[in-house]
Biopython code that builds the backbone (N, CA, C, O; Angstrom):
import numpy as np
from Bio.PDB.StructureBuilder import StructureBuilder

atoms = [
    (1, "UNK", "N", (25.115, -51.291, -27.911)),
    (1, "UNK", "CA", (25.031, -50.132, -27.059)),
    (1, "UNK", "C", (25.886, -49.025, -27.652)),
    (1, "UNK", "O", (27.066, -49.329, -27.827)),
    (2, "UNK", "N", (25.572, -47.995, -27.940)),
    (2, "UNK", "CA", (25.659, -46.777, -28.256)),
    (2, "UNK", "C", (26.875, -45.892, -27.362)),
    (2, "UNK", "O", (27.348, -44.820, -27.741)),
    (3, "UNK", "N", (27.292, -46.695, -25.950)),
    (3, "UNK", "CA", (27.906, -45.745, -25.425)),
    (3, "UNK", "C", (27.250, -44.302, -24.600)),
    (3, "UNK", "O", (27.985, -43.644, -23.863)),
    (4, "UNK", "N", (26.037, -43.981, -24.790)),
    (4, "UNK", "CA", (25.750, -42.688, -24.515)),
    (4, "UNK", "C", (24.367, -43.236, -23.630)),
    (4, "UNK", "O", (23.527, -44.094, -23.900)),
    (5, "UNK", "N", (24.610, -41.969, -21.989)),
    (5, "UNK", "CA", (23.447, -42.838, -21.021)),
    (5, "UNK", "C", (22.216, -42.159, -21.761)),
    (5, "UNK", "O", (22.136, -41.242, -22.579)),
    (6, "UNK", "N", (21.118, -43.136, -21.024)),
    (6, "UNK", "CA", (20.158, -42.465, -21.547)),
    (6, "UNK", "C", (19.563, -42.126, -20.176)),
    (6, "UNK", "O", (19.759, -43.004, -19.336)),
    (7, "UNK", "N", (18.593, -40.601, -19.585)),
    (7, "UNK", "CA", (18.365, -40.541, -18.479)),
    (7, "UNK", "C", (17.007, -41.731, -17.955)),
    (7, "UNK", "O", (16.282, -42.457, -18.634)),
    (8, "UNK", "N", (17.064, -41.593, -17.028)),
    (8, "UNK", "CA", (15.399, -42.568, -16.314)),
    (8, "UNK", "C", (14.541, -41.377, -16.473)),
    (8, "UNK", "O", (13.799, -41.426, -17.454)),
    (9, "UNK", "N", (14.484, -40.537, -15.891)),
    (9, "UNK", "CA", (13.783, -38.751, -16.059)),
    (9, "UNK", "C", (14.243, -38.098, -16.708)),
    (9, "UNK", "O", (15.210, -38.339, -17.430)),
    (10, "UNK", "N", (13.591, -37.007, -16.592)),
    (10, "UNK", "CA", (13.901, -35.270, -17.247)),
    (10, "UNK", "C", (14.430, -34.920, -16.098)),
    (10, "UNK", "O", (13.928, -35.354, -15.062)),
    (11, "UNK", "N", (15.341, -34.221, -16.070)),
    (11, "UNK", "CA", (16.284, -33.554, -15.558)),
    (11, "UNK", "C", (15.177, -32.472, -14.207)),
    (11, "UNK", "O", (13.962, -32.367, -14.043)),
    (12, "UNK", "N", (15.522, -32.297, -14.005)),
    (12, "UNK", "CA", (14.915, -31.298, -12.313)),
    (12, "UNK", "C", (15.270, -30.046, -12.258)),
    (12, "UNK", "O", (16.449, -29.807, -12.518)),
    (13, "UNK", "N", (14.315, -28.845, -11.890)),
    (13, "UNK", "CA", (14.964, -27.875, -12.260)),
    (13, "UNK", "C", (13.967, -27.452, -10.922)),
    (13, "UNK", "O", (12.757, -27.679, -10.937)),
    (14, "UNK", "N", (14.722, -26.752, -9.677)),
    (14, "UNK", "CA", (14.274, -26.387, -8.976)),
    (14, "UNK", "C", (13.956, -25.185, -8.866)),
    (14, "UNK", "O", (14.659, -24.464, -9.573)),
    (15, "UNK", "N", (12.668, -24.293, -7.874)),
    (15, "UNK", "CA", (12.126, -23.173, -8.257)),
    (15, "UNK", "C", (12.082, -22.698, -6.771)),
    (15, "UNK", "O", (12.010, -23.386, -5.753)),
    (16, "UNK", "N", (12.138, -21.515, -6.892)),
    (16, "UNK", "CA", (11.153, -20.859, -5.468)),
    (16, "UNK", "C", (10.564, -19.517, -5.810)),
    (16, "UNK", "O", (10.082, -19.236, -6.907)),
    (17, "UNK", "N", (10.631, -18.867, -4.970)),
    (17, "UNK", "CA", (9.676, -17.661, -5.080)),
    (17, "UNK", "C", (10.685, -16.173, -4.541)),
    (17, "UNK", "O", (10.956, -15.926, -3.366)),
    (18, "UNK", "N", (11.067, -15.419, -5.629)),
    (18, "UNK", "CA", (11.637, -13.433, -5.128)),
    (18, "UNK", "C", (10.712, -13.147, -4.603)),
    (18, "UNK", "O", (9.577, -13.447, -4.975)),
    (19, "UNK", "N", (10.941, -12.636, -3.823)),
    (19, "UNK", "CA", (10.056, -10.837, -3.124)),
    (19, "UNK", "C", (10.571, -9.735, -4.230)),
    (19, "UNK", "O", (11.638, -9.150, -4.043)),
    (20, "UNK", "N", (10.034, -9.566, -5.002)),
    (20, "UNK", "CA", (10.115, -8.339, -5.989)),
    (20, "UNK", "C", (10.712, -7.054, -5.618)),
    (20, "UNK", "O", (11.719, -6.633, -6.187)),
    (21, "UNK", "N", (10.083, -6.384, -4.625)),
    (21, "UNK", "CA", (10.016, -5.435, -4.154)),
    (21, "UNK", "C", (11.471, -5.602, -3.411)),
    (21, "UNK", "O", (12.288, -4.701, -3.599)),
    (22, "UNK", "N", (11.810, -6.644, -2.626)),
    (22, "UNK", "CA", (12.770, -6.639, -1.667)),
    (22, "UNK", "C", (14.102, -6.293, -2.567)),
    (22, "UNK", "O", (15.073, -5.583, -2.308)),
    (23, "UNK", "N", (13.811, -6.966, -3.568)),
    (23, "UNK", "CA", (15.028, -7.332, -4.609)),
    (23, "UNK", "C", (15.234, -5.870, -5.510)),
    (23, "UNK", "O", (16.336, -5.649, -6.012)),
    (24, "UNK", "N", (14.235, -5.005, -5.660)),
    (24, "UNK", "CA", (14.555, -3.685, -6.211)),
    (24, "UNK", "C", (15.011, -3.278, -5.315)),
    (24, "UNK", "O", (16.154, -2.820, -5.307)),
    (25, "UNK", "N", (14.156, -3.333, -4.180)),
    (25, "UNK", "CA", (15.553, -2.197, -2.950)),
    (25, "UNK", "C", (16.872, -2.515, -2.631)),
    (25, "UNK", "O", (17.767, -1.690, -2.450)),
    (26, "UNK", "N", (17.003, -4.038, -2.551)),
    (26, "UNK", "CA", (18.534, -3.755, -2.670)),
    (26, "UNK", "C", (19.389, -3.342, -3.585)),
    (26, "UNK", "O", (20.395, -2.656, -3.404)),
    (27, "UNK", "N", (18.801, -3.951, -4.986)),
    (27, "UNK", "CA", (19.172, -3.172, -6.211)),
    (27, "UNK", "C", (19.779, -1.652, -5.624)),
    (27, "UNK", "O", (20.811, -1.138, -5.193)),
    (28, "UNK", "N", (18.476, -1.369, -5.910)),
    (28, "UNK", "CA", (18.673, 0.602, -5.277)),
    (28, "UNK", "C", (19.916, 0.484, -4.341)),
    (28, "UNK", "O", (21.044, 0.677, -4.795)),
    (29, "UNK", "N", (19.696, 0.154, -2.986)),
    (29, "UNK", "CA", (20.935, 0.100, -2.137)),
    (29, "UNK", "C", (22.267, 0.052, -2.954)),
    (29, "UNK", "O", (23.215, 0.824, -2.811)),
    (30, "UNK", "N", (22.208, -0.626, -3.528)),
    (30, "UNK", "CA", (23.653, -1.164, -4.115)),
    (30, "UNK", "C", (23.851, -0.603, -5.053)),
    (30, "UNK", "O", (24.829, -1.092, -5.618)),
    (31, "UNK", "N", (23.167, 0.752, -5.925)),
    (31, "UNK", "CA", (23.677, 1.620, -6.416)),
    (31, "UNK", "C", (23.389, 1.320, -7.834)),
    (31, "UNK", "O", (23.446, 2.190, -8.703)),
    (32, "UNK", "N", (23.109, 0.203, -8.045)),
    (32, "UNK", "CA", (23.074, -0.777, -9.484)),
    (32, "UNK", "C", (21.581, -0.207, -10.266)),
    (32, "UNK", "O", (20.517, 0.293, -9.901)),
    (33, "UNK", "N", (22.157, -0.576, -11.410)),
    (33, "UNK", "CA", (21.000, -0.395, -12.481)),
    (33, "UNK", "C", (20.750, -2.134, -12.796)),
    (33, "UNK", "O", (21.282, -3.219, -12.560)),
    (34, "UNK", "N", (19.376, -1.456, -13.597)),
    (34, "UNK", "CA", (19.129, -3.243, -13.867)),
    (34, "UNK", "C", (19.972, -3.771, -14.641)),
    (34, "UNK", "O", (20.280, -4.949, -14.459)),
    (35, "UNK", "N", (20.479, -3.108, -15.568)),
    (35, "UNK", "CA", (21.735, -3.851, -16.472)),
    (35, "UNK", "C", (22.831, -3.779, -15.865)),
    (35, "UNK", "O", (23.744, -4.355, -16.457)),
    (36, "UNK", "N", (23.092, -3.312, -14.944)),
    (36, "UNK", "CA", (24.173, -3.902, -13.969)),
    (36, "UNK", "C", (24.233, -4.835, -13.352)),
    (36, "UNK", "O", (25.229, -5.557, -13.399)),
    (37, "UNK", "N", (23.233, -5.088, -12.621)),
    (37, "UNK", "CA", (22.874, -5.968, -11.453)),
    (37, "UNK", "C", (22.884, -7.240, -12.764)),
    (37, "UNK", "O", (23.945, -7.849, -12.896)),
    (38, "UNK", "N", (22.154, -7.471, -13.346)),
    (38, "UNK", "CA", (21.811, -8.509, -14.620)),
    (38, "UNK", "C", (23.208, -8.827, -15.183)),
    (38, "UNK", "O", (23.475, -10.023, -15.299)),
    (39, "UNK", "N", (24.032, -8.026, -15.508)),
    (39, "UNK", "CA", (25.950, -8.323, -15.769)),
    (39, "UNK", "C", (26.272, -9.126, -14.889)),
    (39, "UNK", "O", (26.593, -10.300, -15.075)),
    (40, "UNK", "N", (26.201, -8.483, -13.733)),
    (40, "UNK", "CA", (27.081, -8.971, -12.361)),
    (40, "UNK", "C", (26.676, -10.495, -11.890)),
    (40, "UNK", "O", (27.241, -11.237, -11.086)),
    (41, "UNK", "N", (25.395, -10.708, -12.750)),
    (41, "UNK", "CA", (24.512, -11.865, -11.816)),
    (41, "UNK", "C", (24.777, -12.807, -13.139)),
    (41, "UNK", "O", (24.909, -14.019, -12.968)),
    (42, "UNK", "N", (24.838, -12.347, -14.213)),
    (42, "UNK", "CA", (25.268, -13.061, -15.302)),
    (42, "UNK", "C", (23.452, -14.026, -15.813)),
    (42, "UNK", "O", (23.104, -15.177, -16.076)),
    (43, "UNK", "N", (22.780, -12.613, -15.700)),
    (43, "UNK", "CA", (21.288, -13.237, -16.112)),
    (43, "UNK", "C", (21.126, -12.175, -17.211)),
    (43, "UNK", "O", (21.998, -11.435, -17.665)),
    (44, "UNK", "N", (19.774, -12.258, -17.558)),
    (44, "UNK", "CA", (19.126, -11.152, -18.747)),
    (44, "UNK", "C", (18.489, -10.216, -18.086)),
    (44, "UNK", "O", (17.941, -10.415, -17.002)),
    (45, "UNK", "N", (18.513, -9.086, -18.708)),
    (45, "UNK", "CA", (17.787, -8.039, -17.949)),
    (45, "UNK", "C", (16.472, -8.138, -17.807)),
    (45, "UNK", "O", (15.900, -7.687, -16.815)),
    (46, "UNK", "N", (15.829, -8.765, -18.828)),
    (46, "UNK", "CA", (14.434, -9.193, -18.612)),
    (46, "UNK", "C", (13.975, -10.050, -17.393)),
    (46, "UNK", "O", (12.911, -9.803, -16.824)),
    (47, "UNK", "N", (14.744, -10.993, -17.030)),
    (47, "UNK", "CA", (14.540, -11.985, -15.691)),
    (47, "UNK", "C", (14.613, -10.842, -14.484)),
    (47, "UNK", "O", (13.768, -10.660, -13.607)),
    (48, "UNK", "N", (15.900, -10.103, -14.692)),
    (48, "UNK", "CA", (15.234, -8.765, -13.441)),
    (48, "UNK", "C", (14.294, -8.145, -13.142)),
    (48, "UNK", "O", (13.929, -7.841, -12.006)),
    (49, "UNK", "N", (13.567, -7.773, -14.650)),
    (49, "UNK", "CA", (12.519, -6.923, -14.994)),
    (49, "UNK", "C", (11.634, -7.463, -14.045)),
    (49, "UNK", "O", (11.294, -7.093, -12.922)),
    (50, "UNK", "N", (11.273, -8.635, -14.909)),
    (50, "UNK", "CA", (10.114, -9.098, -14.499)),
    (50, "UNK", "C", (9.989, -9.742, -12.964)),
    (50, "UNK", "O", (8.985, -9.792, -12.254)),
    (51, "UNK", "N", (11.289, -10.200, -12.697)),
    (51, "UNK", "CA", (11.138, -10.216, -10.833)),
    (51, "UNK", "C", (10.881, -9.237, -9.837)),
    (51, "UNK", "O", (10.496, -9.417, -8.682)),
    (52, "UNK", "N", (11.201, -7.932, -10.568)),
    (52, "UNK", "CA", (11.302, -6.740, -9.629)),
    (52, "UNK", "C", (9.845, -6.643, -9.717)),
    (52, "UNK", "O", (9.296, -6.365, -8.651)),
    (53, "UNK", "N", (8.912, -6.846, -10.973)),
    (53, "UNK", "CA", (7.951, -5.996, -11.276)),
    (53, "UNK", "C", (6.510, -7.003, -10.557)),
    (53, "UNK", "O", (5.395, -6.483, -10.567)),
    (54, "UNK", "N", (6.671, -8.219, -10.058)),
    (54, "UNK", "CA", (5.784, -8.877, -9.299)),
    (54, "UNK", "C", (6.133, -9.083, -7.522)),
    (54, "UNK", "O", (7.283, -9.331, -7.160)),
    (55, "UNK", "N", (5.092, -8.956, -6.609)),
    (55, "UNK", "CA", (5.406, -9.303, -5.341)),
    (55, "UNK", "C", (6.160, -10.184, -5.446)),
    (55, "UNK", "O", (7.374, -10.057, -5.286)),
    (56, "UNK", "N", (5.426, -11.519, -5.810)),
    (56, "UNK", "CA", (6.450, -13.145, -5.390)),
    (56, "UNK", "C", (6.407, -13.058, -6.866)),
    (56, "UNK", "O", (5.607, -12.488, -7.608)),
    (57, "UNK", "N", (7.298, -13.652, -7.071)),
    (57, "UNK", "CA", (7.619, -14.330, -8.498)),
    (57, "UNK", "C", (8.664, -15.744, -8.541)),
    (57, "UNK", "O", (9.823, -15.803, -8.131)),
    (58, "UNK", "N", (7.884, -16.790, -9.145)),
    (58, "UNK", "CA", (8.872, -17.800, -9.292)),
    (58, "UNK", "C", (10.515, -17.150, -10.427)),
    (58, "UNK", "O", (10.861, -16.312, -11.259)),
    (59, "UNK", "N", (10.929, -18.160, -9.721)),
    (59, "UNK", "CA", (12.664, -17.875, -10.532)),
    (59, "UNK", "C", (13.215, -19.044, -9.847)),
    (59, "UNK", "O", (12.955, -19.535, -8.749)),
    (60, "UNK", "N", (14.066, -19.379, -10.794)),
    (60, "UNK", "CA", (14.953, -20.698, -10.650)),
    (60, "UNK", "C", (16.159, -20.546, -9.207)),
    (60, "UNK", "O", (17.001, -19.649, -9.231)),
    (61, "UNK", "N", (16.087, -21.394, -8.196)),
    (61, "UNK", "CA", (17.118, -21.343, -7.421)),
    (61, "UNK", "C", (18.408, -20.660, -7.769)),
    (61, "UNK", "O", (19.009, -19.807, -7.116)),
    (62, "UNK", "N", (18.702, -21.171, -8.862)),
    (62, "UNK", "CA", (20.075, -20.815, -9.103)),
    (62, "UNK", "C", (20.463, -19.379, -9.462)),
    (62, "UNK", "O", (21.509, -18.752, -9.290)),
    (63, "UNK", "N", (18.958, -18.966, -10.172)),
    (63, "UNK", "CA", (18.798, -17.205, -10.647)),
    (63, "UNK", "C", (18.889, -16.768, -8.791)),
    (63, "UNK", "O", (19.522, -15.911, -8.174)),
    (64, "UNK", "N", (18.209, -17.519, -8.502)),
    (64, "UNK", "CA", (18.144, -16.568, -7.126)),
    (64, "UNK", "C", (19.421, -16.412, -6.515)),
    (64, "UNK", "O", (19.879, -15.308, -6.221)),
    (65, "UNK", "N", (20.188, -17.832, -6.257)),
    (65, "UNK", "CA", (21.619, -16.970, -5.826)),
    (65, "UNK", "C", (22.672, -16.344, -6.809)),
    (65, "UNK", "O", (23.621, -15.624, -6.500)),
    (66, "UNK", "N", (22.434, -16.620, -7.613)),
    (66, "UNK", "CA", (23.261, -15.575, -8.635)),
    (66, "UNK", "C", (23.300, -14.189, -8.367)),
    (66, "UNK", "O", (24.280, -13.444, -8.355)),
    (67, "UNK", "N", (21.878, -13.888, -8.112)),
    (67, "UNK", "CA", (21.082, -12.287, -7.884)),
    (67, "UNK", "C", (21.607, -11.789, -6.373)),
    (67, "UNK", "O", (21.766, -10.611, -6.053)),
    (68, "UNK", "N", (21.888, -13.195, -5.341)),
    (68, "UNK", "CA", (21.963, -12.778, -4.021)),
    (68, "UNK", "C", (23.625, -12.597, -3.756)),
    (68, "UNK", "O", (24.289, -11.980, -2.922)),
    (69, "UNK", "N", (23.873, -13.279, -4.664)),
    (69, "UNK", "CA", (25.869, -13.029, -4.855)),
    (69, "UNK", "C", (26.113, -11.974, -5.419)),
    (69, "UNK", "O", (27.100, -11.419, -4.937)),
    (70, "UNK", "N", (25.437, -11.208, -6.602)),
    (70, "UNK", "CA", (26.001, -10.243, -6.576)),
    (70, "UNK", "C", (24.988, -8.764, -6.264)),
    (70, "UNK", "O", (24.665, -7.796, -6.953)),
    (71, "UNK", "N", (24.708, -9.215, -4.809)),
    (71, "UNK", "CA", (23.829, -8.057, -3.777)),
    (71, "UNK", "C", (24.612, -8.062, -2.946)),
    (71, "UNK", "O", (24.718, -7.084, -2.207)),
    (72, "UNK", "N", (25.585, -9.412, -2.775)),
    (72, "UNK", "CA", (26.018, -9.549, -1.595)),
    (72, "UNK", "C", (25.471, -10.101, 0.056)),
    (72, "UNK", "O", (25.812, -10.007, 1.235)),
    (73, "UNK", "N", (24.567, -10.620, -0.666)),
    (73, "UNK", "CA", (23.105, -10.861, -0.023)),
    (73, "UNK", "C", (23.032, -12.218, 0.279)),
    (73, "UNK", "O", (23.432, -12.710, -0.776)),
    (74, "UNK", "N", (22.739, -13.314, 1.162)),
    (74, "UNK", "CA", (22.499, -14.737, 1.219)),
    (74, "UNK", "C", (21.201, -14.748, 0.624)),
    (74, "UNK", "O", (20.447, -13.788, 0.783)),
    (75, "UNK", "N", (20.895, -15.679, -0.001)),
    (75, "UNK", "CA", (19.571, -15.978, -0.886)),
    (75, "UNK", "C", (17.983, -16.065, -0.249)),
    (75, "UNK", "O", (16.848, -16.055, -0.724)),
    (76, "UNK", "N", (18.549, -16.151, 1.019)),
    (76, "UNK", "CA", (16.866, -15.804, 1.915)),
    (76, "UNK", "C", (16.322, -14.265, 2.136)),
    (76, "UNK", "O", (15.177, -13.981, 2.487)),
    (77, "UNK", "N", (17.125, -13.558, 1.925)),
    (77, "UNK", "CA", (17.156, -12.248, 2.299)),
    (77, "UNK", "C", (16.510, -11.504, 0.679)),
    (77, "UNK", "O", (16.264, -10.299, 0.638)),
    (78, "UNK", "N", (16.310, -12.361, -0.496)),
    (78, "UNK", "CA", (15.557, -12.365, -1.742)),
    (78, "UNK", "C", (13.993, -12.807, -1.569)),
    (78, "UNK", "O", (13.146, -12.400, -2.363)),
    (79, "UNK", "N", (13.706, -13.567, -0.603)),
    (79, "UNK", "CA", (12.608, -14.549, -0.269)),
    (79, "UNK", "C", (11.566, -13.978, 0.161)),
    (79, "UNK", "O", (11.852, -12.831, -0.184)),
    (80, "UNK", "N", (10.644, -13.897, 0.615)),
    (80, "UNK", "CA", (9.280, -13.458, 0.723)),
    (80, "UNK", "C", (9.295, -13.917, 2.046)),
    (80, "UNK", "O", (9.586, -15.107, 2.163)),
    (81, "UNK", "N", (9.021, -13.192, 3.248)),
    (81, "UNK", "CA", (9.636, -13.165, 4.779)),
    (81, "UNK", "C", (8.231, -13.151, 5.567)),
    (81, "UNK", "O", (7.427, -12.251, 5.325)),
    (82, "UNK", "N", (7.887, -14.335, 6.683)),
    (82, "UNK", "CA", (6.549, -14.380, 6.658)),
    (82, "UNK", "C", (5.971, -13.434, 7.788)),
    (82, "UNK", "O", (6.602, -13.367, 8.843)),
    (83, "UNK", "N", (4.813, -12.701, 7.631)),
    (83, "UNK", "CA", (4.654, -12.002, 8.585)),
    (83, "UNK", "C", (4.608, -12.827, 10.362)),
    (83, "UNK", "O", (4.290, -14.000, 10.558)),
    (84, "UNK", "N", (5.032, -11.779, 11.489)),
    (84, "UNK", "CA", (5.076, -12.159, 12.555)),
    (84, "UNK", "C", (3.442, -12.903, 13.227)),
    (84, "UNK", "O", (3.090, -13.939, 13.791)),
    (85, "UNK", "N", (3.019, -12.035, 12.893)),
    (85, "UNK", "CA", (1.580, -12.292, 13.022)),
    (85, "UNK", "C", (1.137, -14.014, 12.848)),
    (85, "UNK", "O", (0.522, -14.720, 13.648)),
    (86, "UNK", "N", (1.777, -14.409, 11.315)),
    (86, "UNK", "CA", (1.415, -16.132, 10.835)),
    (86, "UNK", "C", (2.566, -16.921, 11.612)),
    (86, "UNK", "O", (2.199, -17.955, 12.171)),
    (87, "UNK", "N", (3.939, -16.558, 11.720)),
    (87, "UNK", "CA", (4.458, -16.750, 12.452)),
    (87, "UNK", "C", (4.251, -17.522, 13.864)),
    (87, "UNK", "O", (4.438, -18.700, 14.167)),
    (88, "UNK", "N", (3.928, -16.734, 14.391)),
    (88, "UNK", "CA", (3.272, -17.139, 16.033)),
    (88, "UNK", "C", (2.409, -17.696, 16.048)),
    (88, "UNK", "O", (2.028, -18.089, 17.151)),
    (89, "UNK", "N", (1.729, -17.995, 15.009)),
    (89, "UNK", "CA", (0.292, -18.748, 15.330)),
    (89, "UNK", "C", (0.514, -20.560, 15.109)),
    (89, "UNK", "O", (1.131, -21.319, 14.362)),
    (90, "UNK", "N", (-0.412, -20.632, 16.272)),
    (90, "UNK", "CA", (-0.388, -22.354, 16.420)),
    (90, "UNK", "C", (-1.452, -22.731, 15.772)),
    (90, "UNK", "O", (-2.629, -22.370, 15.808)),
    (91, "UNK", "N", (-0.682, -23.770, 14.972)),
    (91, "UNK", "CA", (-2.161, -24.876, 14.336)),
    (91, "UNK", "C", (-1.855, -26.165, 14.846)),
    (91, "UNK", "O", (-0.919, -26.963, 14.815)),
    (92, "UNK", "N", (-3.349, -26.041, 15.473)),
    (92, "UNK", "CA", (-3.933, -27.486, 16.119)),
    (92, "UNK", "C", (-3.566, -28.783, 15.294)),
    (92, "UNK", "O", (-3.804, -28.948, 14.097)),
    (93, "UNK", "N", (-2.991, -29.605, 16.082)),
    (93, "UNK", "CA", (-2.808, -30.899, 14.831)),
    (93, "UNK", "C", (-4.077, -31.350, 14.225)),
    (93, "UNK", "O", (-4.071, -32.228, 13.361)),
]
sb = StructureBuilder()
sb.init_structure("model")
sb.init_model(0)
sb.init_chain("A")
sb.init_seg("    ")
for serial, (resi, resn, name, xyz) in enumerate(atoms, 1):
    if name == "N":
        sb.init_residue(resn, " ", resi, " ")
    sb.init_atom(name, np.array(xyz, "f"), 0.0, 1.0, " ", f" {name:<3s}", serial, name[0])
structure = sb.get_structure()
């Protein structure tokens, strides 16, 4: 034995989905440029780019609170927020 584990799997890398749009406006709010916001969050400016520039866009959990820490923001408030309308509605079992 070698000493060194070997995994059972590949490692897990969890995902969800930005609201694009939500995530430029706070940007804006917060005064930040994309290479600011991208410093502060300790990502690439390109991962901003391209989140700002789609409605939903997958991005890694962890991008997401990075982005929501330095908005100042809890990480749902990045998320894609469901209308009231789907909301209220009952589905029949």
């Amino acid at each position: 034995m070698t000493g060194r584990l070997s995994p059972t799997r590949p490692p897990e890398r969890w995902f969800t989905v930005v609201d694009g749009a939500r995530l430029r406006q706070l940007r804006r709010q917060c005064g930040l440029s994309v290479a600011e916001l991208a410093g502060k969050a300790g990502i690439g400016q390109s991962t901003v780019t391209r989140l700002e520039r789609h409605q939903q866009c997958p991005c890694r959990t962890r991008t997401l609170a990075r982005l929501a820490r330095a908005l100042g923001q809890q990480p749902p408030a990045l998320t894609p927020q469901p209308h009231p309308a789907q909301s209220d509605r009952v589905i029949p079992p």
